[in-house]
PQR file of N, CA, C, O and H, with PARSE charges and radii, in Angstrom:
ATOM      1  N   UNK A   1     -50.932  60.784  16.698 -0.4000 1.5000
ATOM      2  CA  UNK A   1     -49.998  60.159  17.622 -0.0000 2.0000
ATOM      3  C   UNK A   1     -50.680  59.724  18.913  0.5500 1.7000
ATOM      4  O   UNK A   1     -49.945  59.239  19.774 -0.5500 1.4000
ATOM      5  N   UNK A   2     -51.433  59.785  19.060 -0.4000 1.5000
ATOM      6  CA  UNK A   2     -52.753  60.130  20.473 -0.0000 2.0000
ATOM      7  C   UNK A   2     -53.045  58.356  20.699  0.5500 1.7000
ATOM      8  O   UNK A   2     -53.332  57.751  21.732 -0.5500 1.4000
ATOM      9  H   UNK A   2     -52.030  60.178  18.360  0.4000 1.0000
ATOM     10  N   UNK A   3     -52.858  57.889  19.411 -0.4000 1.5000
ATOM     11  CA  UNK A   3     -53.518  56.399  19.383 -0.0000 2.0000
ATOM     12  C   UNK A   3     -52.094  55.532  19.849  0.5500 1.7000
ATOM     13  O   UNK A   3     -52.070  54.477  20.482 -0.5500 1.4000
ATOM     14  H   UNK A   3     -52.626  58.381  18.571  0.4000 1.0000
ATOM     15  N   UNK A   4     -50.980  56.280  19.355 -0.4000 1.5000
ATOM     16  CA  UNK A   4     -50.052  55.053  19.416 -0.0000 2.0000
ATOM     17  C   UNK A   4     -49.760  55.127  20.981  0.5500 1.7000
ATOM     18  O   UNK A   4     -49.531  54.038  21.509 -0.5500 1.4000
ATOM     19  H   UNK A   4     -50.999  57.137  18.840  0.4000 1.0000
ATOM     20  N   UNK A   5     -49.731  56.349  21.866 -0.4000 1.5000
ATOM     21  CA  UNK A   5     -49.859  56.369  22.946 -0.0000 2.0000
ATOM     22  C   UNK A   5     -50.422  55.674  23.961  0.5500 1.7000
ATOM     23  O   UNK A   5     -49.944  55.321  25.039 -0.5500 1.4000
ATOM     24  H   UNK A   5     -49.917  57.233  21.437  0.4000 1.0000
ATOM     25  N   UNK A   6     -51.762  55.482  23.371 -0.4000 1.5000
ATOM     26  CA  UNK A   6     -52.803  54.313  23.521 -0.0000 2.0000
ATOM     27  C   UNK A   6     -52.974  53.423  23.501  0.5500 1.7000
ATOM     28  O   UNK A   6     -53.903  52.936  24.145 -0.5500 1.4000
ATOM     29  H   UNK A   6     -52.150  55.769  22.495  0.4000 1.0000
ATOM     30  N   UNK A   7     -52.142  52.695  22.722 -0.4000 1.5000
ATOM     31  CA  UNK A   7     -51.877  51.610  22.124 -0.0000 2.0000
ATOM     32  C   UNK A   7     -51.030  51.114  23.174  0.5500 1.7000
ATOM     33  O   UNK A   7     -51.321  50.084  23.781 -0.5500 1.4000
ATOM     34  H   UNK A   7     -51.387  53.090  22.199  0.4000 1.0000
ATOM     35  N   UNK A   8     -49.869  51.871  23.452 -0.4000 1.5000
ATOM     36  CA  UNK A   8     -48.711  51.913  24.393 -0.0000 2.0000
ATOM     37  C   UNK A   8     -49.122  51.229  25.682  0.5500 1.7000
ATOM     38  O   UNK A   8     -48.754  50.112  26.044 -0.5500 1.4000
ATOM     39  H   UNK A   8     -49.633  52.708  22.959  0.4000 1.0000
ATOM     40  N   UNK A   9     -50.139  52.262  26.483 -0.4000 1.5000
ATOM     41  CA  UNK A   9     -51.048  52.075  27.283 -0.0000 2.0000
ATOM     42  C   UNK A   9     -51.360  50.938  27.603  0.5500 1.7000
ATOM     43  O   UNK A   9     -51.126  50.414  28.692 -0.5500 1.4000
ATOM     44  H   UNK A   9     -50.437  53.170  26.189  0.4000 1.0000
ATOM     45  N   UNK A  10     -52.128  50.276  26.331 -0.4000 1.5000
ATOM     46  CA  UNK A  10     -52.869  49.499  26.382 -0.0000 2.0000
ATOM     47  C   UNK A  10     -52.043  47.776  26.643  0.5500 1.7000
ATOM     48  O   UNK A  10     -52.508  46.903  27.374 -0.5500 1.4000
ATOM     49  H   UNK A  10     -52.318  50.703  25.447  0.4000 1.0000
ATOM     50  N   UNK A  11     -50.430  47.630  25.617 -0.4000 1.5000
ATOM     51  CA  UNK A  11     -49.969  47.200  26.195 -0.0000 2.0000
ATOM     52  C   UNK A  11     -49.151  46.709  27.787  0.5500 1.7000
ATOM     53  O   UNK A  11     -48.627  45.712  28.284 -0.5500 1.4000
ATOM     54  H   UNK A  11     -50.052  48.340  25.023  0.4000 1.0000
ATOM     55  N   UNK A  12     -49.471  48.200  28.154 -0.4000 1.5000
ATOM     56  CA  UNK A  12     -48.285  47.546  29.355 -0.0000 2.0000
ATOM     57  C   UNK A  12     -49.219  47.317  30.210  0.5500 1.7000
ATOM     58  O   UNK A  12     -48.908  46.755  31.260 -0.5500 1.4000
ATOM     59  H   UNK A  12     -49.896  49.010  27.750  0.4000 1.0000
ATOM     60  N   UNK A  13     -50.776  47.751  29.934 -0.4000 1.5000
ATOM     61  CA  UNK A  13     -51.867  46.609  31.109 -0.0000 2.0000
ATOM     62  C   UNK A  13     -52.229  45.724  30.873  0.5500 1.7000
ATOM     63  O   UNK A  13     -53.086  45.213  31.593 -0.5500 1.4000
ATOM     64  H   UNK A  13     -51.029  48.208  29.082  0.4000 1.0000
ATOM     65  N   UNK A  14     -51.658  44.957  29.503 -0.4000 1.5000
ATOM     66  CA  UNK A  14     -51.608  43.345  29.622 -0.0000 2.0000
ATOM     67  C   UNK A  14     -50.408  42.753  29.971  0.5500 1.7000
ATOM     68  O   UNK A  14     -50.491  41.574  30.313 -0.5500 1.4000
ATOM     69  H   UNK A  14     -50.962  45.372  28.919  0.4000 1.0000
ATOM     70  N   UNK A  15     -48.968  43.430  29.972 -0.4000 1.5000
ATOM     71  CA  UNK A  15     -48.215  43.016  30.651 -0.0000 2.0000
ATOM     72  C   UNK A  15     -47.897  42.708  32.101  0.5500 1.7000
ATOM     73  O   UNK A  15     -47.149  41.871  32.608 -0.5500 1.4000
ATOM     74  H   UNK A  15     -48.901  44.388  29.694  0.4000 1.0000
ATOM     75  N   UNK A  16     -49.047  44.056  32.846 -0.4000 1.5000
ATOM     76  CA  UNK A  16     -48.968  44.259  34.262 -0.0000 2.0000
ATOM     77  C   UNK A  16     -49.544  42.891  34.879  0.5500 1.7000
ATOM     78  O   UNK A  16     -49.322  42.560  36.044 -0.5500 1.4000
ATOM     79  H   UNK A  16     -49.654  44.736  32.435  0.4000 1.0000
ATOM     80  N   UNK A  17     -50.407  42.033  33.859 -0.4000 1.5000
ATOM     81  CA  UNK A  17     -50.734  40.733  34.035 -0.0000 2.0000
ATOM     82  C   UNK A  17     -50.228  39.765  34.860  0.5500 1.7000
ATOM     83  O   UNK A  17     -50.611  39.014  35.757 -0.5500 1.4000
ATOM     84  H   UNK A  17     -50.588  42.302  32.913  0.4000 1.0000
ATOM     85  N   UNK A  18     -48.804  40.163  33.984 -0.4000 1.5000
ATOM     86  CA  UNK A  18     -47.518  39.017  34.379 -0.0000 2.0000
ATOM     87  C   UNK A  18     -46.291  39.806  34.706  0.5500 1.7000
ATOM     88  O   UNK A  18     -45.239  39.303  35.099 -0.5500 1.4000
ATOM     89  H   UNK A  18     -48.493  40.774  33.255  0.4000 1.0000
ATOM     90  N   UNK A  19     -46.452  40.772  34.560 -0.4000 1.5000
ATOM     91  CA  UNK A  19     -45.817  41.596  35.627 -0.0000 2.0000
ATOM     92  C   UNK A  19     -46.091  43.028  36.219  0.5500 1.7000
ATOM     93  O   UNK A  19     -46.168  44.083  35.589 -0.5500 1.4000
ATOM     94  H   UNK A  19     -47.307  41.181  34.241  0.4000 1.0000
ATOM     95  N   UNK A  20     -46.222  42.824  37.582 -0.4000 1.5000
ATOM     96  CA  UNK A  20     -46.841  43.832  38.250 -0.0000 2.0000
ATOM     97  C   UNK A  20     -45.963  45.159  37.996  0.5500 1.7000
ATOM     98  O   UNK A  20     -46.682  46.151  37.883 -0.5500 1.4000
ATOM     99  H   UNK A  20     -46.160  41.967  38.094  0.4000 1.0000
ATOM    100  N   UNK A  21     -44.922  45.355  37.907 -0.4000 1.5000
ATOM    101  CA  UNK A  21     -44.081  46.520  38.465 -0.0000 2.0000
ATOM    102  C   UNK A  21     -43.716  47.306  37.373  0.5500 1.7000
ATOM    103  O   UNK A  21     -42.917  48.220  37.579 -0.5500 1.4000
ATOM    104  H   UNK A  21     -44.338  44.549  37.999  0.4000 1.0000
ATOM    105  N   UNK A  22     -44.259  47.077  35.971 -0.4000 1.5000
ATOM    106  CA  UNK A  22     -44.102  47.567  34.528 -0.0000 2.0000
ATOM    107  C   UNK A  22     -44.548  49.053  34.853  0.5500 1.7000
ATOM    108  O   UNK A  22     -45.355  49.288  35.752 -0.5500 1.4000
ATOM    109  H   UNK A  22     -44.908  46.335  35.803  0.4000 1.0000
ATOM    110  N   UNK A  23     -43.949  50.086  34.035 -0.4000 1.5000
ATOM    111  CA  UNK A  23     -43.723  51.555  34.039 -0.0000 2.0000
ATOM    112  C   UNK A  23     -43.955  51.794  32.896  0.5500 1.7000
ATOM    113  O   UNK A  23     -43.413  51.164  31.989 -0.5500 1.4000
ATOM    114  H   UNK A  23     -43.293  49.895  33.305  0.4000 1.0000
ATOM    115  N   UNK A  24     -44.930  52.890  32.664 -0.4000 1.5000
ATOM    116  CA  UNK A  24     -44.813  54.082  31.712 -0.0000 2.0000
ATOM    117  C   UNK A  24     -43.352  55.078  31.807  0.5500 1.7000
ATOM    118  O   UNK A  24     -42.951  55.548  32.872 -0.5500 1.4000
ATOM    119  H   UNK A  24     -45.370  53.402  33.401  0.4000 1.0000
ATOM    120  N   UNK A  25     -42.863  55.225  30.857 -0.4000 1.5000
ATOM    121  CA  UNK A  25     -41.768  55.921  30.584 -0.0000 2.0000
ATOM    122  C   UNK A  25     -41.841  56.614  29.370  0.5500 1.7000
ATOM    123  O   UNK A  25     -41.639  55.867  28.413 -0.5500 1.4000
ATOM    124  H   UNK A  25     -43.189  54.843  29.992  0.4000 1.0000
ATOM    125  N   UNK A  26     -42.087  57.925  29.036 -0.4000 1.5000
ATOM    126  CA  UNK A  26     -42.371  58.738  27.416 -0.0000 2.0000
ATOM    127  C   UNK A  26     -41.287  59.772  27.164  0.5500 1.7000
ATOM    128  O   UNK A  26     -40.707  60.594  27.873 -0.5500 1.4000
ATOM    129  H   UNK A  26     -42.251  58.532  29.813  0.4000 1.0000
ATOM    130  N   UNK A  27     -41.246  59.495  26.153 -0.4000 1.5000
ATOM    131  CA  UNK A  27     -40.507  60.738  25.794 -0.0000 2.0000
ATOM    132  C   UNK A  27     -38.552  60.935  26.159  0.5500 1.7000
ATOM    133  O   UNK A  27     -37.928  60.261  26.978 -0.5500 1.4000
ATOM    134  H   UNK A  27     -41.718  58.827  25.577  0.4000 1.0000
ATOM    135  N   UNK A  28     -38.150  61.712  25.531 -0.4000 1.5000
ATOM    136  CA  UNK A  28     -36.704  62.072  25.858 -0.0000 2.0000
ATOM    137  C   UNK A  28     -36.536  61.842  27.744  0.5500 1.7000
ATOM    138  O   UNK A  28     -35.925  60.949  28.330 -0.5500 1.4000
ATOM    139  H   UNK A  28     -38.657  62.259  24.865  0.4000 1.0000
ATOM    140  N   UNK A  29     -37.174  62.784  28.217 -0.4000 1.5000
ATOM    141  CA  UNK A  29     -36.936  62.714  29.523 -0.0000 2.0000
ATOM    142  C   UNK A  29     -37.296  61.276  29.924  0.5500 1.7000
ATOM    143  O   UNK A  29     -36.714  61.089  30.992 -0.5500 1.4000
ATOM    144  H   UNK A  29     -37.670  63.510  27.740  0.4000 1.0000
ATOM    145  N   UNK A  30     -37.984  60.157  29.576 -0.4000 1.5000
ATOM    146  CA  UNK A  30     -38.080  58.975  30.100 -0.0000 2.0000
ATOM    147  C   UNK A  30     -37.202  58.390  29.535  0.5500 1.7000
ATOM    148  O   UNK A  30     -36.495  57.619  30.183 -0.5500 1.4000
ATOM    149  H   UNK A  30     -38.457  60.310  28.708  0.4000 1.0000
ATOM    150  N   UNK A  31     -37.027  58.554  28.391 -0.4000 1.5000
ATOM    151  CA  UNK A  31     -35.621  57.097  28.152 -0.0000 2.0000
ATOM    152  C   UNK A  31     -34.449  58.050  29.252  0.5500 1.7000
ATOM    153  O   UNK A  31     -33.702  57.354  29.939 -0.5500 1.4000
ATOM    154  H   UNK A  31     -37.601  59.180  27.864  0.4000 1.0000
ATOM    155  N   UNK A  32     -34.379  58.930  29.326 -0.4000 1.5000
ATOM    156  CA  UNK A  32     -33.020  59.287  30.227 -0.0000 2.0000
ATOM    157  C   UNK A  32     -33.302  58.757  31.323  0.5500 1.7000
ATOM    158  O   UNK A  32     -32.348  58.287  31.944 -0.5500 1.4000
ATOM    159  H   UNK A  32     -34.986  59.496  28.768  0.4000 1.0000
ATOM    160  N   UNK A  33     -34.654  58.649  31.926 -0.4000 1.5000
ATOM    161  CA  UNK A  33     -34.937  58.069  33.166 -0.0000 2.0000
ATOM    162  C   UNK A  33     -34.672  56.522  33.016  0.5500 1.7000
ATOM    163  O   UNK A  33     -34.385  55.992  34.090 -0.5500 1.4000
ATOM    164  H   UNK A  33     -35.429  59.031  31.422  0.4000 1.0000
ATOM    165  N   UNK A  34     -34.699  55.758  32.032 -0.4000 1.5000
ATOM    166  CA  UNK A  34     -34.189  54.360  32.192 -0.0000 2.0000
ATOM    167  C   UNK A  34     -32.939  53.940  32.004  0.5500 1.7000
ATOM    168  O   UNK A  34     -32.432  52.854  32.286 -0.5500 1.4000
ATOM    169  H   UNK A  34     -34.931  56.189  31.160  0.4000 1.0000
ATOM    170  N   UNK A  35     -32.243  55.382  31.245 -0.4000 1.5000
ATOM    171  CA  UNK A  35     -30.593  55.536  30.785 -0.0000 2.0000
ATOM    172  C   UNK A  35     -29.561  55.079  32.510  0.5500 1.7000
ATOM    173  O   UNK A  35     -28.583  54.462  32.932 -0.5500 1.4000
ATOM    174  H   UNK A  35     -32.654  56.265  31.016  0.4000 1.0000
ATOM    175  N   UNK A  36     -30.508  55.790  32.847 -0.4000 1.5000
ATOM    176  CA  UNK A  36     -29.591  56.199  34.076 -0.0000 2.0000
ATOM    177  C   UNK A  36     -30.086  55.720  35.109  0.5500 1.7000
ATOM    178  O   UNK A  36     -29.762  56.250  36.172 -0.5500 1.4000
ATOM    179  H   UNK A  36     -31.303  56.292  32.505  0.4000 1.0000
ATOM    180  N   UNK A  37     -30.942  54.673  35.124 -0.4000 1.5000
ATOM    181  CA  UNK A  37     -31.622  53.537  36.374 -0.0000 2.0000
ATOM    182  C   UNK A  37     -30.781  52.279  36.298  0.5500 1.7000
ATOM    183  O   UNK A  37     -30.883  51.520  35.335 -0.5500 1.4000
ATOM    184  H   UNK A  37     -31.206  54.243  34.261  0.4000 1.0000
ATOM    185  N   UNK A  38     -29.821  52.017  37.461 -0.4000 1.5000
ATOM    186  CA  UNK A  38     -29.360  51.031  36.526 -0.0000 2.0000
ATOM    187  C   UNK A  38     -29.888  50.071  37.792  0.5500 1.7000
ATOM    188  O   UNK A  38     -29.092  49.132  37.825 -0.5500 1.4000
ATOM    189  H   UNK A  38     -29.738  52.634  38.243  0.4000 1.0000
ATOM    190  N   UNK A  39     -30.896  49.900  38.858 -0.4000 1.5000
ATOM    191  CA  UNK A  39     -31.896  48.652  38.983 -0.0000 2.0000
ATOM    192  C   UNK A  39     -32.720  48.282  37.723  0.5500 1.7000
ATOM    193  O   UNK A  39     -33.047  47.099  37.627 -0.5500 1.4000
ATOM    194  H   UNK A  39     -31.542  50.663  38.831  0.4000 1.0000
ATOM    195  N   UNK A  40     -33.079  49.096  36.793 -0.4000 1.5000
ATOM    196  CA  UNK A  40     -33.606  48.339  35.691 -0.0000 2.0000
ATOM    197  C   UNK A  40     -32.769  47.317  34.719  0.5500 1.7000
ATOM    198  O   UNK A  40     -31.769  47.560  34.044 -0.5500 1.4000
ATOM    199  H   UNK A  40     -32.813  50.057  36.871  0.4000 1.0000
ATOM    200  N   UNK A  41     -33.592  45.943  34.886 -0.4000 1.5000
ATOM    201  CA  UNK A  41     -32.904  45.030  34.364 -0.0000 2.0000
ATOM    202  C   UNK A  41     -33.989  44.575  32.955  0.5500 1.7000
ATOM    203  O   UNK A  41     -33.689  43.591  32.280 -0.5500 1.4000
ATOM    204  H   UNK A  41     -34.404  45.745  35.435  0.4000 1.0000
ATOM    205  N   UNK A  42     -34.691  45.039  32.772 -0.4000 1.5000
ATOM    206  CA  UNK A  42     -35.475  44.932  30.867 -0.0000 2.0000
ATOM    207  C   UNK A  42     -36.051  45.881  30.821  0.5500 1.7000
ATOM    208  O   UNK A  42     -36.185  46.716  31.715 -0.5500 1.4000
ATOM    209  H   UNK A  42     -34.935  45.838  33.320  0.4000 1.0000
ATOM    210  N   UNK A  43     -36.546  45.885  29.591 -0.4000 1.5000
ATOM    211  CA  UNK A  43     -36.591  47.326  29.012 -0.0000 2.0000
ATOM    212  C   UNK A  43     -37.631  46.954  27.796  0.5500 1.7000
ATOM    213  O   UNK A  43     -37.111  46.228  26.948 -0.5500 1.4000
ATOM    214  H   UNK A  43     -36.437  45.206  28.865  0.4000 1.0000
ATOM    215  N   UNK A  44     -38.783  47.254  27.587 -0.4000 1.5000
ATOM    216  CA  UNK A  44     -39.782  47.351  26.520 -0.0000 2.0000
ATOM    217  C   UNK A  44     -40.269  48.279  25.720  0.5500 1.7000
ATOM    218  O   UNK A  44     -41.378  48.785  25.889 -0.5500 1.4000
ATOM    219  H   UNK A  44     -39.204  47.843  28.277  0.4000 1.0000
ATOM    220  N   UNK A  45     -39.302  48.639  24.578 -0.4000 1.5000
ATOM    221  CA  UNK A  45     -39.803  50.104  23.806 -0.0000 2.0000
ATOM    222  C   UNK A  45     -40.468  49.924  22.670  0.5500 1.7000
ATOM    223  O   UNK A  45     -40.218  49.296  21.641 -0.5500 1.4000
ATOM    224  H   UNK A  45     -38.401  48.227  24.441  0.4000 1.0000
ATOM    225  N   UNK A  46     -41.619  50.774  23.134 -0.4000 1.5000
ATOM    226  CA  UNK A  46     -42.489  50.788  22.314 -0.0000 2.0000
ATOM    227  C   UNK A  46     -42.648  51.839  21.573  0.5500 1.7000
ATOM    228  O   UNK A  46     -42.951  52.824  22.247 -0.5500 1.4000
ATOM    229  H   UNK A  46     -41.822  51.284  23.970  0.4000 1.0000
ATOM    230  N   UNK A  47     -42.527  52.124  19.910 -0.4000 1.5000
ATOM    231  CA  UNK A  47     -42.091  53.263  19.280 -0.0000 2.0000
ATOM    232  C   UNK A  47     -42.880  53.373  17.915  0.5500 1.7000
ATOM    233  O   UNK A  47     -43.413  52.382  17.417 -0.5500 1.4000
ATOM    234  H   UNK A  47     -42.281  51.324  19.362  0.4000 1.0000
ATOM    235  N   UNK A  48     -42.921  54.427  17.425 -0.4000 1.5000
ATOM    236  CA  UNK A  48     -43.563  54.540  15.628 -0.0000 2.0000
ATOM    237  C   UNK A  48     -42.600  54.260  15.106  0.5500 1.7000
ATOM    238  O   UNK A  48     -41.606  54.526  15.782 -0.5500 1.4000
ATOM    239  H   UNK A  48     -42.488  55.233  17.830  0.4000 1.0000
ATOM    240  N   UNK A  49     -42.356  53.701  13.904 -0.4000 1.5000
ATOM    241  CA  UNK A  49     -41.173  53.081  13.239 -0.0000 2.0000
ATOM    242  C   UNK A  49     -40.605  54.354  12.829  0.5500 1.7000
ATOM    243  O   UNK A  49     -39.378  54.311  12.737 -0.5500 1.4000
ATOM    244  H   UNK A  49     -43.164  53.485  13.355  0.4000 1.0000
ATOM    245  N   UNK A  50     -41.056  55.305  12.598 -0.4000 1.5000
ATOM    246  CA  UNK A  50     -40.629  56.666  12.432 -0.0000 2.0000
ATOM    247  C   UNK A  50     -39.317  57.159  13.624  0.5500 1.7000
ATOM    248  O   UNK A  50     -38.176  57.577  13.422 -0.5500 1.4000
ATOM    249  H   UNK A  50     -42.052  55.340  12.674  0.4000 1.0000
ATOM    250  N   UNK A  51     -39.884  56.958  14.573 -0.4000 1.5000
ATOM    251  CA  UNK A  51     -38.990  57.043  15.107 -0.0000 2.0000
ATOM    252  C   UNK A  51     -37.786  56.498  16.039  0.5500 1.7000
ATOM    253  O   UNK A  51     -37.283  57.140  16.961 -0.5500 1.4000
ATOM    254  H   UNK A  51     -40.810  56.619  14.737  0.4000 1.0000
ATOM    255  N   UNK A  52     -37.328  54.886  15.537 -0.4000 1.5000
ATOM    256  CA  UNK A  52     -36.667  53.878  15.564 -0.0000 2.0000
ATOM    257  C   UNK A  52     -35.567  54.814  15.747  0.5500 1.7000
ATOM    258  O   UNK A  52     -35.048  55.184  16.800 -0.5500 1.4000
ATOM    259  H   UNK A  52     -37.737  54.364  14.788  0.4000 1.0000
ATOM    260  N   UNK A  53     -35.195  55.262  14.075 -0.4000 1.5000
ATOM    261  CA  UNK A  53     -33.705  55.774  13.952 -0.0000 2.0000
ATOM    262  C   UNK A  53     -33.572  56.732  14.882  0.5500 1.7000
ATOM    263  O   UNK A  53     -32.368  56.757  15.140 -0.5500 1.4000
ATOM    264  H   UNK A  53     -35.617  54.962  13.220  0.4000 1.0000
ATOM    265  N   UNK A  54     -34.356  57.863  15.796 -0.4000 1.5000
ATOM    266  CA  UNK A  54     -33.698  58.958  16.484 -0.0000 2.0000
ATOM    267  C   UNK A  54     -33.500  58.107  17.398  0.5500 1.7000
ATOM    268  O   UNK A  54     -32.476  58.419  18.006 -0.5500 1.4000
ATOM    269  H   UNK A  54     -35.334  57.842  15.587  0.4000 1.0000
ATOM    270  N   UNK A  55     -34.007  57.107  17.835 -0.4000 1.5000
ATOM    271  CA  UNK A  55     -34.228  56.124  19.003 -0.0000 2.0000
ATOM    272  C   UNK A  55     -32.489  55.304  19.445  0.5500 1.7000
ATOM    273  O   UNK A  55     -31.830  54.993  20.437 -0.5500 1.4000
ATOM    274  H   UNK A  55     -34.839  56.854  17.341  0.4000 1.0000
ATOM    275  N   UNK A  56     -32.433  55.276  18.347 -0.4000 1.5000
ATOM    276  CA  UNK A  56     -30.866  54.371  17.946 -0.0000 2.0000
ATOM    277  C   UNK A  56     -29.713  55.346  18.260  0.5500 1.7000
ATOM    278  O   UNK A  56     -28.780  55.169  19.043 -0.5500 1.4000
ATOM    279  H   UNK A  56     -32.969  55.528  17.541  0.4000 1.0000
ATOM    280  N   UNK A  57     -29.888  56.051  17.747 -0.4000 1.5000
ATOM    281  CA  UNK A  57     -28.809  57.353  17.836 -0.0000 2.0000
ATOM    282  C   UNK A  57     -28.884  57.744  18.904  0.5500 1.7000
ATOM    283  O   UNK A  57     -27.791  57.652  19.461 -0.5500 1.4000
ATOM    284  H   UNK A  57     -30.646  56.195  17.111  0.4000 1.0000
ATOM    285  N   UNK A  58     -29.862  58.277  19.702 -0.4000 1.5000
ATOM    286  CA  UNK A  58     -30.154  58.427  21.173 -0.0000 2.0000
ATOM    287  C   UNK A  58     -29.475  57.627  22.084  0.5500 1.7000
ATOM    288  O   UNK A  58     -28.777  58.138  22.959 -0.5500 1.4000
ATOM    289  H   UNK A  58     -30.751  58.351  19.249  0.4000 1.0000
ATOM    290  N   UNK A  59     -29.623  56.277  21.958 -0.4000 1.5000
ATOM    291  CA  UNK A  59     -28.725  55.426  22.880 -0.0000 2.0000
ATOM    292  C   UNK A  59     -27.532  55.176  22.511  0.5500 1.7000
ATOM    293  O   UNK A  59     -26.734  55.216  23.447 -0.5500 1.4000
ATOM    294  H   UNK A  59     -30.191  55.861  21.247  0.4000 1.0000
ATOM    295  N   UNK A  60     -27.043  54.905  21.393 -0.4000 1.5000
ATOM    296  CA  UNK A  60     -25.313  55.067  20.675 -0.0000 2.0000
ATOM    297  C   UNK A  60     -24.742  55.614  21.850  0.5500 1.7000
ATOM    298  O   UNK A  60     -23.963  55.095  22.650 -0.5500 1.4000
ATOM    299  H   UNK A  60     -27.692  54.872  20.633  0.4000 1.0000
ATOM    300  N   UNK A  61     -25.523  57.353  21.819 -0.4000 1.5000
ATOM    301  CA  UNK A  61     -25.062  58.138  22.199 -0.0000 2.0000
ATOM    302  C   UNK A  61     -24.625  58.078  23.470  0.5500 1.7000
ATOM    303  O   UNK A  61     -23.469  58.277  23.844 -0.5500 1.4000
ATOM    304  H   UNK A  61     -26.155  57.775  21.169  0.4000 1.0000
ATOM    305  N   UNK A  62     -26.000  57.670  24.446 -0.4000 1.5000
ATOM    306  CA  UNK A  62     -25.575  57.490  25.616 -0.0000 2.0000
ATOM    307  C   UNK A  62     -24.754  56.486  26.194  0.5500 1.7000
ATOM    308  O   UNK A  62     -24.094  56.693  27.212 -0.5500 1.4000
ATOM    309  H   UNK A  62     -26.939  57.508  24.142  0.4000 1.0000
ATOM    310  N   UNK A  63     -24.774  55.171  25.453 -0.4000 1.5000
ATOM    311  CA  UNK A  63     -23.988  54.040  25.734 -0.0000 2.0000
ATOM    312  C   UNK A  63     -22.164  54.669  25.505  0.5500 1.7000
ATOM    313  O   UNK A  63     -21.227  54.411  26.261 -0.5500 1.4000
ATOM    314  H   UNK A  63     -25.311  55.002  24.626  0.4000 1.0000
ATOM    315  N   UNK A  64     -22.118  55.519  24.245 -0.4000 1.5000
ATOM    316  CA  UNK A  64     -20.936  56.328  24.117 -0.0000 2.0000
ATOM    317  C   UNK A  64     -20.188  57.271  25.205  0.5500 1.7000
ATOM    318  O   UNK A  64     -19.017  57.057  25.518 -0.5500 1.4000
ATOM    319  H   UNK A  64     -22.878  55.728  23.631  0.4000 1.0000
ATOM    320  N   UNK A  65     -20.930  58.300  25.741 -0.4000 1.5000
ATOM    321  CA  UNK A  65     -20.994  58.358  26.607 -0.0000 2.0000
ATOM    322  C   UNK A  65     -20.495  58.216  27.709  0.5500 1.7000
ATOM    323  O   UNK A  65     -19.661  58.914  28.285 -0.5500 1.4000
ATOM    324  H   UNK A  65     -21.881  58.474  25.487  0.4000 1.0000
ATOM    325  N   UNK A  66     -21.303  56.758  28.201 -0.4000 1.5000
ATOM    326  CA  UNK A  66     -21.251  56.215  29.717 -0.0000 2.0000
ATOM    327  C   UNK A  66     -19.651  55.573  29.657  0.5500 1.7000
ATOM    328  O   UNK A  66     -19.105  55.062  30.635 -0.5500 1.4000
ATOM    329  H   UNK A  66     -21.980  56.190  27.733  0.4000 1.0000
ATOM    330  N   UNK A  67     -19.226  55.665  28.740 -0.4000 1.5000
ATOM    331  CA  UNK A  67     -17.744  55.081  28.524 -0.0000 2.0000
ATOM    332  C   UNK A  67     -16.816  55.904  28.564  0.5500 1.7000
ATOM    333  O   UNK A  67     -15.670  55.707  28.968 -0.5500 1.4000
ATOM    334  H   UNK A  67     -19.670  56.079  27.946  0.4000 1.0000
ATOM    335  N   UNK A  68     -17.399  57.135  28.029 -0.4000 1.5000
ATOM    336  CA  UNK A  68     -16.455  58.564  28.517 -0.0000 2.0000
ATOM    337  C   UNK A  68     -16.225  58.895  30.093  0.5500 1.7000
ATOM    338  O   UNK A  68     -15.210  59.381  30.591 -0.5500 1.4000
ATOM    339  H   UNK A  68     -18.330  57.295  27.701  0.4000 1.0000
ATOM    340  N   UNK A  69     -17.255  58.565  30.660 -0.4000 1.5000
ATOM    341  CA  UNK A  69     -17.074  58.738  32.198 -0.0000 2.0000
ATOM    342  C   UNK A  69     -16.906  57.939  32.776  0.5500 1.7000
ATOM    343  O   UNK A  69     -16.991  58.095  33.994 -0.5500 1.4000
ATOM    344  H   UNK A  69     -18.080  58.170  30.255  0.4000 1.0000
ATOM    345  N   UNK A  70     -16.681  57.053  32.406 -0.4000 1.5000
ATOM    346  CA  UNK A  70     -15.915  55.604  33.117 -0.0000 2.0000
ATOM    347  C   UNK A  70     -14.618  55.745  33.688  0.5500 1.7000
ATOM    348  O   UNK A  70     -14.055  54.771  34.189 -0.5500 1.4000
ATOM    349  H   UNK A  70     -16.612  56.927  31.417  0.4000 1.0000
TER
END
């Protein structure tokens, strides 16, 4: 997993190209950190296809959720 991390990495310093202000964000605790930023206006996830589906369900969830406390 060490590589896809890397990989990760490696993209968002060719993005920082064309845009300066791009963020590392990993893990559970980082998607909650973009869940709940709401100045963030795009969003680039980068994932093992493995883990797409917890990925999906994860946000369902929270988009579910954010409608409960509305």
């Amino acid at each position: 997993m060490l590589w896809l991390k890397e990989s990760a990495k490696g993209a968002v310093e060719i993005a920082r190209k064309h845009f300066p202000e791009v963020k590392c964000k990993w893990g559970d605790e980082g998607l909650n950190e973009i869940i709940q930023d709401s100045s963030i206006v795009g969003v680039a996830v980068v994932v093992a296809a493995e883990t797409m589906v917890c990925l999906i369900l994860d946000l369902r969830d929270a988009y579910e959720s954010s409608w409960d406390s509305a």
